[in-house]
MDTraj code that builds the backbone (N, CA, C; nanometers):
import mdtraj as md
import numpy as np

residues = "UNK UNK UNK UNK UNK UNK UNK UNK UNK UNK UNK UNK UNK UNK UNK UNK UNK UNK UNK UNK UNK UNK UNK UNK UNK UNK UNK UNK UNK UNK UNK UNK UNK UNK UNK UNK UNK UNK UNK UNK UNK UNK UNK UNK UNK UNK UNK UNK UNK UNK UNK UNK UNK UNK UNK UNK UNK UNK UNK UNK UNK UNK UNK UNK UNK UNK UNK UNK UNK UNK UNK UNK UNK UNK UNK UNK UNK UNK UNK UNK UNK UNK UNK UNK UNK UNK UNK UNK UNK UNK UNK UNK UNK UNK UNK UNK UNK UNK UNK UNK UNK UNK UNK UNK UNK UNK UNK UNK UNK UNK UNK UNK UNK UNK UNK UNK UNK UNK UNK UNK UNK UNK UNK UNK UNK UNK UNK UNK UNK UNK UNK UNK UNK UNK UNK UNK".split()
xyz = np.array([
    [0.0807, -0.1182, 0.0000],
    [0.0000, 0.0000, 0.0000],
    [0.0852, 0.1248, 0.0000],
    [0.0530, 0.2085, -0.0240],
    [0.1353, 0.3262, -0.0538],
    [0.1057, 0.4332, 0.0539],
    [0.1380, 0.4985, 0.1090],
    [0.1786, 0.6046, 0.2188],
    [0.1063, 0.7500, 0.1379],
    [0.0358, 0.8478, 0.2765],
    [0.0042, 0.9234, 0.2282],
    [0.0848, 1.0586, 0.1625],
    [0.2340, 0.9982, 0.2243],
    [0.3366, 1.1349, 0.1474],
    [0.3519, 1.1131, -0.0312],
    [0.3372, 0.9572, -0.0537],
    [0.3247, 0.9633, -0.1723],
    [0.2235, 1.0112, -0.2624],
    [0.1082, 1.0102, -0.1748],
    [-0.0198, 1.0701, -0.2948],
    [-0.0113, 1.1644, -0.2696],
    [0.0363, 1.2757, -0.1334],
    [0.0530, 1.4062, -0.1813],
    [0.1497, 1.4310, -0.2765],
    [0.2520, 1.3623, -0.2394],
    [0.3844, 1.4037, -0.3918],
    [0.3442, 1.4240, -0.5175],
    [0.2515, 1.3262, -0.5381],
    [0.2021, 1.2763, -0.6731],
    [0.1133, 1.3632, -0.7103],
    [0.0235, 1.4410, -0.5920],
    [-0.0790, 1.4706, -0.6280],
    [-0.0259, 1.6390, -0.6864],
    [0.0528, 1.6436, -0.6065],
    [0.1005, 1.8227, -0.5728],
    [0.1824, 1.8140, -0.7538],
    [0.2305, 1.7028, -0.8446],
    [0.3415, 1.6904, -0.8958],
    [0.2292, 1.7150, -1.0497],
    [0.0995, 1.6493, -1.0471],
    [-0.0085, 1.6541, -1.1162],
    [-0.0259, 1.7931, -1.1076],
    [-0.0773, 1.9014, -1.0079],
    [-0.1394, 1.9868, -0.9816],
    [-0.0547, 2.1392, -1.1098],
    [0.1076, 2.0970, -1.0210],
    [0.2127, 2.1534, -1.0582],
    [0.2139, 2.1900, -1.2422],
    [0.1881, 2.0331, -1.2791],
    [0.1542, 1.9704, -1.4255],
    [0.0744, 2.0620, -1.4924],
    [-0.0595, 2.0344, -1.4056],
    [-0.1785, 2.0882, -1.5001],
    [-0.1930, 2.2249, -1.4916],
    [-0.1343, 2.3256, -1.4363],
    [-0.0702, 2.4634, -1.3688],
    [0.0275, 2.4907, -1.4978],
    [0.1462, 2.3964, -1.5130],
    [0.1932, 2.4488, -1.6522],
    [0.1570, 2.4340, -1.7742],
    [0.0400, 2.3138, -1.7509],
    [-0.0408, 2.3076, -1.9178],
    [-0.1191, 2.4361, -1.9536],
    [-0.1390, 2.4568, -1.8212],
    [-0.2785, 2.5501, -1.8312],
    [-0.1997, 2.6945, -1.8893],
    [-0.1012, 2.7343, -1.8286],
    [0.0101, 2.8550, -1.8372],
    [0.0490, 2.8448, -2.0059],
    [0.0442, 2.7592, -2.0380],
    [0.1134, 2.7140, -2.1403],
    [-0.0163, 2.7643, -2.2285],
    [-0.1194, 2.7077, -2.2298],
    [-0.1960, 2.7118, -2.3130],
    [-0.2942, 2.8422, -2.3009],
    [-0.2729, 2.9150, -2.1849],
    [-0.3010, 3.1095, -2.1520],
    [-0.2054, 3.1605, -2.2496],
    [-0.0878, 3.1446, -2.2778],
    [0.0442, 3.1784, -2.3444],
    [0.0185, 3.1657, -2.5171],
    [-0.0275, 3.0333, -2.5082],
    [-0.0561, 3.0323, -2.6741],
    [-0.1923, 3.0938, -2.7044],
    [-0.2723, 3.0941, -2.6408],
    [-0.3705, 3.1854, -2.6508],
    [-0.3604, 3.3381, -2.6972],
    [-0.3255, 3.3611, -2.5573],
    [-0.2655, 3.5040, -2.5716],
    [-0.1690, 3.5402, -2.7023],
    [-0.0649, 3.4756, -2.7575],
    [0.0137, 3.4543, -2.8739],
    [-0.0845, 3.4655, -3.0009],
    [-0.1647, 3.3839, -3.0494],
    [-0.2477, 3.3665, -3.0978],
    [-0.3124, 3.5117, -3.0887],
    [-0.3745, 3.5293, -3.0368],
    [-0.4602, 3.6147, -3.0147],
    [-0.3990, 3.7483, -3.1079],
    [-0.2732, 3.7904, -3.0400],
    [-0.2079, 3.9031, -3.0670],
    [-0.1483, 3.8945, -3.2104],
    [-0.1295, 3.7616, -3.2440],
    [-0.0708, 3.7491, -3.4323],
    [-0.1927, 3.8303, -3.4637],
    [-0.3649, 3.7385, -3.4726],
    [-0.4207, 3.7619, -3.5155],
    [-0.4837, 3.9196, -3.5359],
    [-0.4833, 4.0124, -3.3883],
    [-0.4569, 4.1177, -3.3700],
    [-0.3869, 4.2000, -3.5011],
    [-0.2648, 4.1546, -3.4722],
    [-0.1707, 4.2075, -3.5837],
    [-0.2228, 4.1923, -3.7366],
    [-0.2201, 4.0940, -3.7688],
    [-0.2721, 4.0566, -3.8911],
    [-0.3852, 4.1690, -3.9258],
    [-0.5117, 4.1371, -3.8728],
    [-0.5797, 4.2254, -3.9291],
    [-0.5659, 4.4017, -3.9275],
    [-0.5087, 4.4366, -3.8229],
    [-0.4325, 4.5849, -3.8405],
    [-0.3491, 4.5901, -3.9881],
    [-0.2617, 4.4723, -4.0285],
    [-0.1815, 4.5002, -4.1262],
    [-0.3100, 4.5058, -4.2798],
    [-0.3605, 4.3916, -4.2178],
    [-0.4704, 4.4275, -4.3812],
    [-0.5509, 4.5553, -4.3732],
    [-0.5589, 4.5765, -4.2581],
    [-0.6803, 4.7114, -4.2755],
    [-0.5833, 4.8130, -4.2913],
    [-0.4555, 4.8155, -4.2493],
    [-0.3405, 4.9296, -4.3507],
    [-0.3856, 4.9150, -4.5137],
    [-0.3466, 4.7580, -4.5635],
    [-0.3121, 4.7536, -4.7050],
    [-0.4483, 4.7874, -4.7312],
    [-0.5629, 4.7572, -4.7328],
    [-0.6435, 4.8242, -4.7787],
    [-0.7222, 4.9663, -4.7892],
    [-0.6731, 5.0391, -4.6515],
    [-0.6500, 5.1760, -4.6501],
    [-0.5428, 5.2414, -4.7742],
    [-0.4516, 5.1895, -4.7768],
    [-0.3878, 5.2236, -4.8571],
    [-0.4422, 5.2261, -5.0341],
    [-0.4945, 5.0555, -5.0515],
    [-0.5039, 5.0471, -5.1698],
    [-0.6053, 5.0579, -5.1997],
    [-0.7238, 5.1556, -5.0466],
    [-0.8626, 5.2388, -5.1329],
    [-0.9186, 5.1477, -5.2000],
    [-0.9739, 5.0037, -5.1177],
    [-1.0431, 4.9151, -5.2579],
    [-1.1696, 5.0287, -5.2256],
    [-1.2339, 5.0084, -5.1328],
    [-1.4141, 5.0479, -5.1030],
    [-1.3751, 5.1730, -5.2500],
    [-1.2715, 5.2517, -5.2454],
    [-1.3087, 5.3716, -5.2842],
    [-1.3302, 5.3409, -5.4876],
    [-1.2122, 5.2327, -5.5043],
    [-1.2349, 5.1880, -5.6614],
    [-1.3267, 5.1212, -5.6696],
    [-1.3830, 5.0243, -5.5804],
    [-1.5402, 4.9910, -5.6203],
    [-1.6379, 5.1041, -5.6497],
    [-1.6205, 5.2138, -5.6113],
    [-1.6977, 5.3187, -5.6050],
    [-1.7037, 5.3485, -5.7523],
    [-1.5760, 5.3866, -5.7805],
    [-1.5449, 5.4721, -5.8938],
    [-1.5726, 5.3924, -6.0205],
    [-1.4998, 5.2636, -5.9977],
    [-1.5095, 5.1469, -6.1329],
    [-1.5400, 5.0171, -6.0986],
    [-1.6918, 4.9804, -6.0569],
    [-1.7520, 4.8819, -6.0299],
    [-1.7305, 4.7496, -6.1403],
    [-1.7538, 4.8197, -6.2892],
    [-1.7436, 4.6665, -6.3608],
    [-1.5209, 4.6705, -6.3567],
    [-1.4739, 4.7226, -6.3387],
    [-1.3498, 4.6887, -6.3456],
    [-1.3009, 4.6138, -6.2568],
    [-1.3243, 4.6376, -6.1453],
    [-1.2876, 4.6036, -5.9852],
    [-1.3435, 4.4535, -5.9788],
    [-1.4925, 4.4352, -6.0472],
    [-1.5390, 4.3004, -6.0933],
    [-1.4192, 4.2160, -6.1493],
    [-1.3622, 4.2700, -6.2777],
    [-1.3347, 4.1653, -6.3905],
    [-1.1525, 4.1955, -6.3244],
    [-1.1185, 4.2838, -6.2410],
    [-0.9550, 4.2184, -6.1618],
    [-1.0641, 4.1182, -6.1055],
    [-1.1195, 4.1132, -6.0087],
    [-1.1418, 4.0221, -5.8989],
    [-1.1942, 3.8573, -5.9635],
    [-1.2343, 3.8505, -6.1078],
    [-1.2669, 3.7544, -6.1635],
    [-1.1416, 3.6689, -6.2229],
    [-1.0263, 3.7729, -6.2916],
    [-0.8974, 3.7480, -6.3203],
    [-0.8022, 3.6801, -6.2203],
    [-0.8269, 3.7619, -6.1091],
    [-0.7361, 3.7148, -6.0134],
    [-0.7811, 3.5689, -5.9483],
    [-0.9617, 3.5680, -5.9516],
    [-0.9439, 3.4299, -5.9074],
    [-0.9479, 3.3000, -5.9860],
    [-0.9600, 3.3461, -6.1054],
    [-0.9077, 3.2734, -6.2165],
    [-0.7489, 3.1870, -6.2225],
    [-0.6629, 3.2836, -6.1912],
    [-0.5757, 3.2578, -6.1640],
    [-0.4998, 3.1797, -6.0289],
    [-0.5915, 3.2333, -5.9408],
    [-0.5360, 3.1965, -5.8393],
    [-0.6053, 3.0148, -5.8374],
    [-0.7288, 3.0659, -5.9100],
    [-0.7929, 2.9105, -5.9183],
    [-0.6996, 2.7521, -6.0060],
    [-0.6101, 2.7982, -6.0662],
    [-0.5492, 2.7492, -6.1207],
    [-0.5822, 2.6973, -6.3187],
    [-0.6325, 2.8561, -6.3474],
    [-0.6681, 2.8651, -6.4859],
    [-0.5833, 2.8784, -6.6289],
    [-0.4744, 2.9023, -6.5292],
    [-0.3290, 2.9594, -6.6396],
    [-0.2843, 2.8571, -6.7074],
    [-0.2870, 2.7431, -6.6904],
    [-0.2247, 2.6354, -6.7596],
    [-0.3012, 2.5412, -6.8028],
    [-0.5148, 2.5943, -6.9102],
    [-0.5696, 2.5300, -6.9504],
    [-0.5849, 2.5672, -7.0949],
    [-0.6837, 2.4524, -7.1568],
    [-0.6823, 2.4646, -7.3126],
    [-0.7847, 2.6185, -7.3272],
    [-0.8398, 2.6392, -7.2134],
    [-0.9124, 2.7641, -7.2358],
    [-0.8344, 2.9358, -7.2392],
    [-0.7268, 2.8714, -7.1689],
    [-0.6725, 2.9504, -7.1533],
    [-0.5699, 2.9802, -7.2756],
    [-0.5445, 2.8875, -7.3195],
    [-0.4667, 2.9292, -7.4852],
    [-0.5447, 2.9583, -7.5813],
    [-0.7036, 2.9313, -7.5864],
    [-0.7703, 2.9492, -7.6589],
    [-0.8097, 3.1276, -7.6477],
    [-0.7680, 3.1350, -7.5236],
    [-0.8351, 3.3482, -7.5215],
    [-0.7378, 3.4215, -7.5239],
    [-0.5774, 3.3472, -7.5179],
    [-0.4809, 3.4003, -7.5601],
    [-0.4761, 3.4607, -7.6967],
    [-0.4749, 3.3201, -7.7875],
    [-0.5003, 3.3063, -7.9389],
    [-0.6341, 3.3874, -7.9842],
    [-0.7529, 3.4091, -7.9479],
    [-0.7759, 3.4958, -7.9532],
    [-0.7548, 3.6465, -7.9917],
    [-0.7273, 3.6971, -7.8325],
    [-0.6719, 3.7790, -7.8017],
    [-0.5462, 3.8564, -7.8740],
    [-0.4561, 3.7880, -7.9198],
    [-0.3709, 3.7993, -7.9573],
    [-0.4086, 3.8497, -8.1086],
    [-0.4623, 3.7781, -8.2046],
    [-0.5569, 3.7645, -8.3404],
    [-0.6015, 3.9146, -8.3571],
    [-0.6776, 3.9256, -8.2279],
    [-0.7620, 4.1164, -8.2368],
    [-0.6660, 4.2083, -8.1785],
    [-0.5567, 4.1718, -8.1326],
    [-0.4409, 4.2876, -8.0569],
    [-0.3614, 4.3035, -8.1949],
    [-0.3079, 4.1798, -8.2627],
    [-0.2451, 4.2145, -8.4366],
    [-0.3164, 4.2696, -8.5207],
    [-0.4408, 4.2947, -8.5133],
    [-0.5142, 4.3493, -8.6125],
    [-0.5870, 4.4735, -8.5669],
    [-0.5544, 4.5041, -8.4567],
    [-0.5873, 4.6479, -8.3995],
    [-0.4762, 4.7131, -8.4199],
    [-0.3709, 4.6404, -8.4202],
    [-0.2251, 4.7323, -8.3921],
    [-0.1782, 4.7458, -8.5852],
    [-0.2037, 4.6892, -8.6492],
    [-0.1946, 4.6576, -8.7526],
    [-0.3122, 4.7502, -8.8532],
    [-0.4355, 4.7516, -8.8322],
    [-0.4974, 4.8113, -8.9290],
    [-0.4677, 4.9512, -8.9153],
    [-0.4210, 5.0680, -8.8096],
    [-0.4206, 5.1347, -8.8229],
    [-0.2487, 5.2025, -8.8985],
    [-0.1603, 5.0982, -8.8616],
    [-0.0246, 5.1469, -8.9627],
    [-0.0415, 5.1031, -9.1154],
    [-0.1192, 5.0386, -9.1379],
    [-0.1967, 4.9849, -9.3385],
    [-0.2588, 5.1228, -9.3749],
    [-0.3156, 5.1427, -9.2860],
    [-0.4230, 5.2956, -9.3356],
    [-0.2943, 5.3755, -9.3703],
    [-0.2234, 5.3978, -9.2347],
    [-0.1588, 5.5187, -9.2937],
    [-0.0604, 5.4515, -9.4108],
    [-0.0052, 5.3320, -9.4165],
    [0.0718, 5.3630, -9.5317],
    [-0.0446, 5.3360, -9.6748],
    [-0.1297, 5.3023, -9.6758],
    [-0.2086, 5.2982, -9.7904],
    [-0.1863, 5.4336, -9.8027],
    [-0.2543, 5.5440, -9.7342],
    [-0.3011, 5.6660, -9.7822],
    [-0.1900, 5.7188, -9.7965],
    [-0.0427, 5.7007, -9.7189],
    [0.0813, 5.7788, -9.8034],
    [0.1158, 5.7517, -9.9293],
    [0.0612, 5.5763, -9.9694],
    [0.0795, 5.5428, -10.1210],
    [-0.0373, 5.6199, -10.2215],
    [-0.1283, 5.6230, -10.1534],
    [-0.2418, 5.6931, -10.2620],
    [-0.1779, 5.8649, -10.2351],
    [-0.1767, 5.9061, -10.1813],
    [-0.1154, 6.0484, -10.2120],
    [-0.0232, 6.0408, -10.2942],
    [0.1334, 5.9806, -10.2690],
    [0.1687, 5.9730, -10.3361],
    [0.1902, 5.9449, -10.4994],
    [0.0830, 5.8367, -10.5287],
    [0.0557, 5.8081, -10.6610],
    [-0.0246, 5.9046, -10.7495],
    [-0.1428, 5.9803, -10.6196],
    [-0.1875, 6.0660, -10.6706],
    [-0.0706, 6.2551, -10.7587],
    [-0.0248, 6.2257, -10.6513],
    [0.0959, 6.3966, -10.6284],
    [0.1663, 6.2707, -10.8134],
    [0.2050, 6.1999, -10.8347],
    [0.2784, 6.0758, -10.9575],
    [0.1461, 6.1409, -11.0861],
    [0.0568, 6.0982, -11.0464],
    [-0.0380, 6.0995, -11.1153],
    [-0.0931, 6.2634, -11.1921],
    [-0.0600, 6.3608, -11.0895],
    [-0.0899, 6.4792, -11.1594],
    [0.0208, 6.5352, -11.2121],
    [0.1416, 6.4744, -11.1947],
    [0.2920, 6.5783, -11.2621],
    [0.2586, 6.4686, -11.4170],
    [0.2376, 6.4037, -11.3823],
    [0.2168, 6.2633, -11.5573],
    [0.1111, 6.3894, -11.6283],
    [-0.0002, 6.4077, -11.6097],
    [-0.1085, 6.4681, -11.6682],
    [-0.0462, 6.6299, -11.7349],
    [-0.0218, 6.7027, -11.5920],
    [0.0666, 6.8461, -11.6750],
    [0.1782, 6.8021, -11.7877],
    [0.2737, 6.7092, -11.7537],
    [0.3019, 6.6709, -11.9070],
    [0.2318, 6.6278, -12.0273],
    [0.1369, 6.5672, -12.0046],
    [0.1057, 6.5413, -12.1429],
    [0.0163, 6.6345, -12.1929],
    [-0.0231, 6.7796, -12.1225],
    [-0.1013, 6.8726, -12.1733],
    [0.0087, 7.0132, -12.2043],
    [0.1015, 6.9349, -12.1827],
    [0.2342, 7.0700, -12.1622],
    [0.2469, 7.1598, -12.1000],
    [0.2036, 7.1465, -11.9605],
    [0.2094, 7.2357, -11.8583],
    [0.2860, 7.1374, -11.7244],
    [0.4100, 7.1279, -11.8155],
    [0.5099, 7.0609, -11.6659],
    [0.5745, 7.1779, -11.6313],
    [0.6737, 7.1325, -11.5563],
    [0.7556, 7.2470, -11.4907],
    [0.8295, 7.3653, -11.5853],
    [0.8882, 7.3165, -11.6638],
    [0.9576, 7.4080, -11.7746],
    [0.8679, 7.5216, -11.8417],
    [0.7582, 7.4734, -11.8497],
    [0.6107, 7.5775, -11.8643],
    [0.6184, 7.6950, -11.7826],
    [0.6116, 7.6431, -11.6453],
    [0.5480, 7.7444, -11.5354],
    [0.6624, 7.7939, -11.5365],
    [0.8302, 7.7678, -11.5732],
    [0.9423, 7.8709, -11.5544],
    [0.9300, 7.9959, -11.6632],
    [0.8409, 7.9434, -11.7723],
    [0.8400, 8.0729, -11.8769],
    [0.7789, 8.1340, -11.8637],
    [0.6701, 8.1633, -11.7903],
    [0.5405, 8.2679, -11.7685],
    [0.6133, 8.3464, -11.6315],
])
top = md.Topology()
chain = top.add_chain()
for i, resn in enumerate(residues, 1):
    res = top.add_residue(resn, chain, resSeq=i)
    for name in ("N", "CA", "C"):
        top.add_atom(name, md.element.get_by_symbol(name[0]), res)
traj = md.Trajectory(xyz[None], top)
């Protein structure tokens, strides 16, 4: 049988125990607590800063189609057949936006030009080229 100094030992040695679990787990609490603390102070900076409320305000369908992009991406959309398909696309109407407007202008520098070709041809053959207009 065991003696009552031993179940106090034991008991006081438990007590001691559950005294530092408990300390322990006030500690991670408290720890916890204060990351989380932190954390949200730091986001409510970055978003002070980066004024979402205020660009929803201003550009509602834009603020939409980042927030659709981004979770597109984050969803893991970047490396599908859909995703080469709106590239290719994309790409198709970005060459031909960037493209029809340098054709215009050189078309119309060729039609001027052929035109400015076209009227020195004509004063010659009515005899009013340059050598004309030096004699009058």
């Amino acid at each position: 049988m065991e003696t009552p100094e031993k179940n106090a030992h034991n008991g006081q040695t438990e007590d001691r125990a559950l005294r530092t679990i408990g300390q322990r787990v006030d500690r991670a609490s408290d720890s916890a607590q204060e990351a989380w603390t932190q954390t949200r102070g730091a986001f409510s900076d970055l978003g002070d800063a980066i004024d979402l409320k205020g660009r929803v305000k201003r550009r509602p369908y834009g603020t939409v189609a980042a927030a659709l992009g981004i979770g597109y991406v984050l969803g893991g959309g970047i490396f599908t057949s859909l995703t080469s398909r709106i590239v290719r696309i994309g790409l198709k109407i970005g060459v031909r936006a960037a493209l029809l407007p340098l054709l215009k202008d050189q078309i119309a520098g060729l039609a001027e030009a052929l035109a400015a070709d076209g009227d020195e041809g004509a004063g010659r053959a009515t005899g009013k080229g340059h050598k004309a207009s030096k004699r009058t």
